[in-house]
C-alpha positions in Angstrom: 0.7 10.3 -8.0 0.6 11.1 -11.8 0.4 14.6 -11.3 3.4 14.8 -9.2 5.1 12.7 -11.7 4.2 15.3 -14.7 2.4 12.7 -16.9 -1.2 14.3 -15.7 -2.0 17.9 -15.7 -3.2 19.0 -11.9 -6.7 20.5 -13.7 -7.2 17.3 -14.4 -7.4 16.0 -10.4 -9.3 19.1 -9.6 -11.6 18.9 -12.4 -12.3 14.8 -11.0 -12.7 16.3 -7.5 -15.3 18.4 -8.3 -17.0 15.6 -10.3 -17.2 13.1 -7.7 -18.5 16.1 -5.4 -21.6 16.9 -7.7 -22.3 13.6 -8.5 -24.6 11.8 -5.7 -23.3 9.3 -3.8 -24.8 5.2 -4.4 -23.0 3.6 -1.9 -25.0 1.6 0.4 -25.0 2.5 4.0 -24.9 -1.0 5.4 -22.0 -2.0 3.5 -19.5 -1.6 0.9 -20.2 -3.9 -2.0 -17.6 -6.5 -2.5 -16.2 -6.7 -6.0 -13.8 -8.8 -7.8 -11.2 -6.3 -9.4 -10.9 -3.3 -8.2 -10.6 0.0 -10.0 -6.6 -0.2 -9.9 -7.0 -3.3 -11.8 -5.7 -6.0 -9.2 -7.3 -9.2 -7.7 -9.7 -8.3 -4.8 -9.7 -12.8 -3.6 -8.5 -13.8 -0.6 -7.0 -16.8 -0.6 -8.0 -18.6 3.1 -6.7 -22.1 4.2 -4.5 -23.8 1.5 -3.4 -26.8 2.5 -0.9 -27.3 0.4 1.5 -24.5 0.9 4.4 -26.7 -0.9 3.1 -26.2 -4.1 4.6 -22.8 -4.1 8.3 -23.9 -3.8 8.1 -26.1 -6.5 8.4 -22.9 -9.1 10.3 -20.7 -6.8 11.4 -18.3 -9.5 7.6 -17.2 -9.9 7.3 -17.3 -6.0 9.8 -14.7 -5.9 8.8 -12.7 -8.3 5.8 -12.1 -7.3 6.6 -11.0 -3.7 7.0 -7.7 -2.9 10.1 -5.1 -3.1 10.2 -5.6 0.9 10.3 -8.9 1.1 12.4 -10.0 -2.0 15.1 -7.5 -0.9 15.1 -9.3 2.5 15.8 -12.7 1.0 18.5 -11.7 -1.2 20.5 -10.3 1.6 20.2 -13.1 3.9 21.2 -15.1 0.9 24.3 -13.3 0.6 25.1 -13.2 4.4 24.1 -17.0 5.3 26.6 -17.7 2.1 29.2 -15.3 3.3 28.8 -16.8 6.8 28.4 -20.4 5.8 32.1 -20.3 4.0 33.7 -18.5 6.4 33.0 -20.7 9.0 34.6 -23.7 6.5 37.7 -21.4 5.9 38.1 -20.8 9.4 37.7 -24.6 10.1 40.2 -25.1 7.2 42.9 -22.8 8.4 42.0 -24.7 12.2 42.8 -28.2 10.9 45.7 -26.9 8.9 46.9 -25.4 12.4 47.3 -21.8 10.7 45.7 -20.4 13.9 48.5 -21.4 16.0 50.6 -18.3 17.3 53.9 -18.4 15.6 57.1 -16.3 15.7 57.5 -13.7 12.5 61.5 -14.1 12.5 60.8 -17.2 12.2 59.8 -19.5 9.4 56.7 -21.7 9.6 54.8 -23.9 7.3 52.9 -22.5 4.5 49.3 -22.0 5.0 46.1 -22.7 3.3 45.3 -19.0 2.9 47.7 -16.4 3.9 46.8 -13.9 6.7 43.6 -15.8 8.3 44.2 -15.7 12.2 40.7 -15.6 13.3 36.9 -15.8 12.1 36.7 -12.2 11.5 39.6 -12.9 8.9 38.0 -15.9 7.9 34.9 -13.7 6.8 36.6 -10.8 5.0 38.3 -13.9 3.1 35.0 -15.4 2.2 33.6 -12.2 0.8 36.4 -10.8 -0.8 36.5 -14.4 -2.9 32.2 -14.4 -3.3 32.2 -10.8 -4.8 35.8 -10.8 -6.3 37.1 -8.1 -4.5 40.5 -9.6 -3.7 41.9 -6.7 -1.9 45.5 -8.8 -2.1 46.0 -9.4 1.8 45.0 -12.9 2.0 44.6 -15.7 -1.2 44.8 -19.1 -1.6 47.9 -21.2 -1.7 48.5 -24.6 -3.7 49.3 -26.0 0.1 45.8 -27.6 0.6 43.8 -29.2 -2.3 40.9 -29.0 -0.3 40.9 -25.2 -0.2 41.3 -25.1 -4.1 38.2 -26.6 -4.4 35.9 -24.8 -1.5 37.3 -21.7 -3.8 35.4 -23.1 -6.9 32.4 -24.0 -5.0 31.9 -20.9 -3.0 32.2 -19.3 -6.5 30.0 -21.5 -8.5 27.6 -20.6 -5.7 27.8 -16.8 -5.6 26.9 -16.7 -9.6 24.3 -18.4 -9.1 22.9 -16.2 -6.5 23.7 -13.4 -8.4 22.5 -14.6 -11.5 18.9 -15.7 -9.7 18.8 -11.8 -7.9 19.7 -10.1 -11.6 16.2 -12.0 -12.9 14.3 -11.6 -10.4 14.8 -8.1 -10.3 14.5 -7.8 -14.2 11.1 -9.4 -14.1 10.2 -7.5 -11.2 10.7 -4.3 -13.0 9.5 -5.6 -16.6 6.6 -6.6 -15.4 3.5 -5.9 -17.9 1.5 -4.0 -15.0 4.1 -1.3 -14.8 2.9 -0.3 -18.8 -0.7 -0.5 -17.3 0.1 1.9 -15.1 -0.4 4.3 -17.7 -3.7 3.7 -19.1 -6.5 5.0 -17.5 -10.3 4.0 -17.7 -12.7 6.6 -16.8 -13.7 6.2 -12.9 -17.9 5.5 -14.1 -19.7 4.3 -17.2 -22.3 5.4 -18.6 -25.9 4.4 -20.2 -27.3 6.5 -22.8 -28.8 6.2 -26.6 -26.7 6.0 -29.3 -28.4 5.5 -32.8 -31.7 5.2 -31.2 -30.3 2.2 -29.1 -29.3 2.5 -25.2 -25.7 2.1 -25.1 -23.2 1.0 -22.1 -20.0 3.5 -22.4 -16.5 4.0 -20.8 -13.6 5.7 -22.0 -9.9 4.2 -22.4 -6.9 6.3 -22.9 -3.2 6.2 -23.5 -0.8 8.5 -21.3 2.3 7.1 -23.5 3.4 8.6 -27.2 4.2 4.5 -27.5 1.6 2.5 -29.0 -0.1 -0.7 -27.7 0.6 -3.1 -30.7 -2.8 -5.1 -31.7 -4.8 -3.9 -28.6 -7.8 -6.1 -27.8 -10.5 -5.2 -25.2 -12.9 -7.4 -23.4 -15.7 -7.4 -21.3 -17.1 -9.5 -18.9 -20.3 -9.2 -16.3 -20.0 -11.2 -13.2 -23.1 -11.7 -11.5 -25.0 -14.1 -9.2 -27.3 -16.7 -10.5 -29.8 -19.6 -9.7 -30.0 -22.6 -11.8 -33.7 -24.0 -12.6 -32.8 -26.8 -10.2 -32.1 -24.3 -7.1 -28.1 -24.2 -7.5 -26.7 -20.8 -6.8 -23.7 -19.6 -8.8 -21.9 -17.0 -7.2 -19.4 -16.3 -10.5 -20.9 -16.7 -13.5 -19.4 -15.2 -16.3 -20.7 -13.6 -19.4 -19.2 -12.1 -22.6 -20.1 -8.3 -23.8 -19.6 -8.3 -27.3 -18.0 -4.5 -28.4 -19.0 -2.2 -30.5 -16.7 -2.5 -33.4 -17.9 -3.1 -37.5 -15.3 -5.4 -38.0 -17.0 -8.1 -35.4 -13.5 -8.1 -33.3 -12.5 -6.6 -30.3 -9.7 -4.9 -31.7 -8.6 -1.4 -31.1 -5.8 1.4 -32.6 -5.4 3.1 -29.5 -3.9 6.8 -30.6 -6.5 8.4 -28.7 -8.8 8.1 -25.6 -11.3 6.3 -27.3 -14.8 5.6 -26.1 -15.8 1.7 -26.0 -19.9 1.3 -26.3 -21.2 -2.4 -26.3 -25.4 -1.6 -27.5 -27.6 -3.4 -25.5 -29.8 -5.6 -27.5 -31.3 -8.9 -27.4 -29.0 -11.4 -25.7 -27.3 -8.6 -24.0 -27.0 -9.1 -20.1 -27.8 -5.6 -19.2 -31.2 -6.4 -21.7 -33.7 -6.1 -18.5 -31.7 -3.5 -16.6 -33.9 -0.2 -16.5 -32.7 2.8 -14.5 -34.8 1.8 -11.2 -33.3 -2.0 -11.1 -29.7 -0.8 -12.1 -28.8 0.2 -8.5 -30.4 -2.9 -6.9 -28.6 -5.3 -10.3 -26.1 -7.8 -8.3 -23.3 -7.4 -11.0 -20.0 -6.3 -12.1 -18.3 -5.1 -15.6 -15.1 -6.1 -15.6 -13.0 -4.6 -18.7 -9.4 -6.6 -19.8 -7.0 -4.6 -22.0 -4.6 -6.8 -23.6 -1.8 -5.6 -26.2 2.1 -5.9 -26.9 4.4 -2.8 -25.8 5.6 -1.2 -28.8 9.1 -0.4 -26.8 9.8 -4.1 -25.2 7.1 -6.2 -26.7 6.5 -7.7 -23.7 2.4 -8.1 -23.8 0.6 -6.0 -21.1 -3.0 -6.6 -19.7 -5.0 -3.6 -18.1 -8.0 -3.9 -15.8 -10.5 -2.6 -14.4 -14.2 -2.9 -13.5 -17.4 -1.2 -12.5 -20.1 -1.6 -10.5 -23.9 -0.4 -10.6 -23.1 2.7 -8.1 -20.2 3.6 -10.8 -22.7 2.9 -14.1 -24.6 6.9 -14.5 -27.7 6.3 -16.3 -28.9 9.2 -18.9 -25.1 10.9 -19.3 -22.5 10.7 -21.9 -18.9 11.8 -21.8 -17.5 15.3 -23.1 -15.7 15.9 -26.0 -11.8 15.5 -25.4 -10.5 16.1 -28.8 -9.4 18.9 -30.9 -7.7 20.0 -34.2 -4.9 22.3 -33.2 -1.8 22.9 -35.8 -2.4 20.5 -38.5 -2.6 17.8 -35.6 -4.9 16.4 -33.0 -5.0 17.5 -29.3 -6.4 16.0 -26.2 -7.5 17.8 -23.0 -7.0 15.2 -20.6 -8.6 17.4 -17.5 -11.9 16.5 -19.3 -11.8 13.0 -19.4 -14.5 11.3 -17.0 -16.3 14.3 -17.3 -20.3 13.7 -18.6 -23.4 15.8 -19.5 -26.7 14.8 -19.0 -28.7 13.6 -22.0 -33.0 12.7 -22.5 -32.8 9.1 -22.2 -36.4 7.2 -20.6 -36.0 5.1 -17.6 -37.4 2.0 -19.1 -34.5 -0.9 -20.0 -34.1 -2.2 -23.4 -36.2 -4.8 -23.3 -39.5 -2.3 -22.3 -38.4 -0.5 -25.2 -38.6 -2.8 -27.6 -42.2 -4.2 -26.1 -43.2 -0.5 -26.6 -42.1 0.0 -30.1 -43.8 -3.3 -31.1 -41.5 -6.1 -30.7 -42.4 -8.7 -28.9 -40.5 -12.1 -28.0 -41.9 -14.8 -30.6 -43.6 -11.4 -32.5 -44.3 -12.6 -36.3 -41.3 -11.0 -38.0 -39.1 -12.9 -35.6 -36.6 -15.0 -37.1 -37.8 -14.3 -40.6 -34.7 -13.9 -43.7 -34.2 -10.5 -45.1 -34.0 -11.0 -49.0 -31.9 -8.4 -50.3 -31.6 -7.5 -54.3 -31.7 -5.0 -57.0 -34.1 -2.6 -56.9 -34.8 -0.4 -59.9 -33.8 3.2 -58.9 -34.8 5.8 -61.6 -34.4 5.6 -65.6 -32.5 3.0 -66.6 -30.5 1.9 -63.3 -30.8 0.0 -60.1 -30.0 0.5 -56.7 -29.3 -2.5 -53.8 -32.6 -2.7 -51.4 -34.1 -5.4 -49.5 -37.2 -7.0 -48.3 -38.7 -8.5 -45.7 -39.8 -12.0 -46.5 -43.0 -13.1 -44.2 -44.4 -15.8 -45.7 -42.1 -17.2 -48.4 -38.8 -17.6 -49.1 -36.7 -15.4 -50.2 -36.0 -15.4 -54.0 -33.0 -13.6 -55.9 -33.5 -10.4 -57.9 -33.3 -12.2 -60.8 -35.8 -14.8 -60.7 -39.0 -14.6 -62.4 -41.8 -13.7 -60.8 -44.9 -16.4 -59.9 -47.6 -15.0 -61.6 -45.6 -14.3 -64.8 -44.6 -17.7 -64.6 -48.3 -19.3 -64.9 -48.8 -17.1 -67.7 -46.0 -18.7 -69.5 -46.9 -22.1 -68.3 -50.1 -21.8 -69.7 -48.8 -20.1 -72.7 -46.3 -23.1 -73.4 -49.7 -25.3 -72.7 -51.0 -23.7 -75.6 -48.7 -23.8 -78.4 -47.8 -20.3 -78.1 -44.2 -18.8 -78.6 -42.9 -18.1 -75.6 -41.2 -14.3 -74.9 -37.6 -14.6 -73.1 -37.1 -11.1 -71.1 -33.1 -10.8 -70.3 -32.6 -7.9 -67.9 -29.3 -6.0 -67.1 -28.4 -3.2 -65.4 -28.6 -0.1 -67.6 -30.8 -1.8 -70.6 -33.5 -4.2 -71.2 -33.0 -6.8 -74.2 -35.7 -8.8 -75.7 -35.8 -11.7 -78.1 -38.4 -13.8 -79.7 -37.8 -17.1 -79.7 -37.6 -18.7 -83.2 -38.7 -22.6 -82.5 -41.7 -23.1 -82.5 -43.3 -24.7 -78.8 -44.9 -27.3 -80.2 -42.5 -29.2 -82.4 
């Protein structure tokens, strides 16, 4: 549909056709997995036996905004026509009582009637719309003969505006609504698992098919996945936070390019014990949440998506996307879910870190990094740290412990007692000039 639309170029279909064809297929026989959000981003819950259905009329506005085109179209034209029909059968009962139906002689004058030219229902209904919609063709209008018709005028249009004015909205929200922005940002269709500064790292890529920007774009992730309390309860939704990527501890992006979001699996990750054998048997599901203002309407937008373990490749990485063409920055969008193989074991993150020596309740574990001023050539210093095992750790400034006992013992002794200031760049000393022992 984007292609034909002009906003995606047709390599770019072809190029994902081919992908899907060379990568193997993971879906299970048996049956398709169930999911909560499906790639497209919409609710996959259905909602069985509700009870109480009245709940829905009591905010009907939202009710009908969230039906669809078919539907809503369908109830504002029987609005219209049960309106239309319902005061055309009150000025036809009007002109009836009035006894304007009777056949009269033209030569001949009569009493003047409610509303001029009415002599059956059918008139009676062009009458009604003409006064709803305001045509007033000029053939038939009210006369100051019956009160009563004065005020079933200003009724039937008090009515009509607000039918009009209740359509107008709906169909604003309908067409505002933020998933209509989200229909142009696209997630790549898998993620991937692969190292990244010696860690494995869970990847996707988000882009942007709009010039206009997403004002303070957030992203979130979230794995849903089945577990079993110590007491034997299951929980079939339980919901855990990914923290991103990002050096500024927020989940903020600047999305002006497809951008690829990584969340490094550590300790306290979910996907910690997930190696590449358990990965296609793993009960879960990544469900990504875009969130950010429209730069155009400032309405705020949400995108989704999510992916499963058939959809997560293991050992790839994505492609390069992104040139320098012209003094500016070009993207190739025909490459964008496209991935390349990469050396990565099979073990999961937390075999790796057994094999490299770190071990859950290991000694180092928990212990305080002391960091300081370390001397770094002739004269300078340069910021290091330390690990401390055993003690705390102490500032770069302090004195050290044994030099300390030698100037315990020197003060024990009578002896003057040598003050070394240190700053960065030169060292001062100075003799003190009391003496200890007065």
């Amino acid at each position: 549909m984007l292609a034909r639309k002009g906003l995606l170029p047709d390599g770019f279909l072809l190029t994902r056709l081919a992908e899907d064809s060379a990568q193997p297929s993971r879906i299970r026989p048996k049956s398709q997995r169930a999911r909560f959000i499906t790639k497209s981003g919409s609710c996959n819950v259905a909602h069985k036996n509700i009870r109480e259905q009245g709940r829905f009329l009591q905010d009907v506005f939202t009710t009908m905004v969230d039906l669809k085109w078919q539907h809503s179209l369908l109830i504002f034209t029987s609005a219209f026509l049960c309106s239309w029909m319902l005061f055309a059968m009150v000025w036809w009962l009007l002109a009836f009582a009035h006894g304007d139906l009777e056949p009269r002689d033209p030569s001949e004058p009569g009493p003047i009637p409610c509303v001029t030219a009415i002599h059956s229902f059918t008139s009676a209904f062009l009458f009604s719309i003409e006064v709803q919609v305001t045509i007033g063709f000029g053939g038939r209008m009210v006369t100051e003969e019956c009160p009563l018709a004065i005020t079933v005028l200003i009724i039937q249009n008090i009515l009509g505006l607000i039918i009009n004015a209740v359509m107008l909205g709906c169909v604003f929200m309908k067409t505002a609504q933020a998933n209509r922005r989200a229909e142009t940002l696209i997630f790549s269709r898998n993620a991937v698992i692969a190292p990244r500064n010696g860690r494995p790292t869970f990847m996707f890529r988000v882009g942007d098919l709009r010039k206009s920007m997403i004002i303070s774009a957030t992203i979130q992730l979230q794995v849903i996945r089945r577990t079993v309390t110590a007491e034997g309860e299951v929980i079939p939704v339980c919901q855990l936070d990914i923290q991103v990527e990002n050096p500024l501890r927020s989940n903020g992006i600047f999305l002006v390019s497809p951008l690829i979001i990584s969340h490094t699996i550590e300790r306290g990750s979910p996907l910690y014990e997930v190696s590449a054998q358990s990965l296609a048997t793993e009960d879960l599901e990544i469900i990504v949440i875009l969130e950010g203002v429209v730069e155009t309407t400032g309405i705020t937008m949400q995108a989704r998506t999510s992916y499963t373990p058939e959809e997560i490749l293991w050992g790839r990485r994505f492609v390069s996307i992104m040139t320098e063409e012209d003094g500016r920055y070009s993207v190739d969008y025909s490459k964008f879910g496209n991935t390349v193989p990469v050396r990565m074991p099979s073990l999961s993150a937390k075999e790796l870190d057994q094999t490299r020596g770190v071990q859950d309740g290991g000694p180092h574990e928990g212990k305080p990094q002391g960091w300081g001023l370390v001397r770094a050539g002739r004269g300078g210093y340069r910021r290091g740290g330390r690990a401390s095992e055993d003690t705390a750790a102490r500032p770069w400034y302090a004195t050290p412990p044994e030099k300390e006992k030698a100037e315990d013992e020197k003060e024990k002794k009578g002896q003057k007692k040598m003050v070394k200031l240190e700053e960065i760049g030169r060292e001062i000393e100075e003799e003190t000039q009391e003496d200890m022992s007065d």
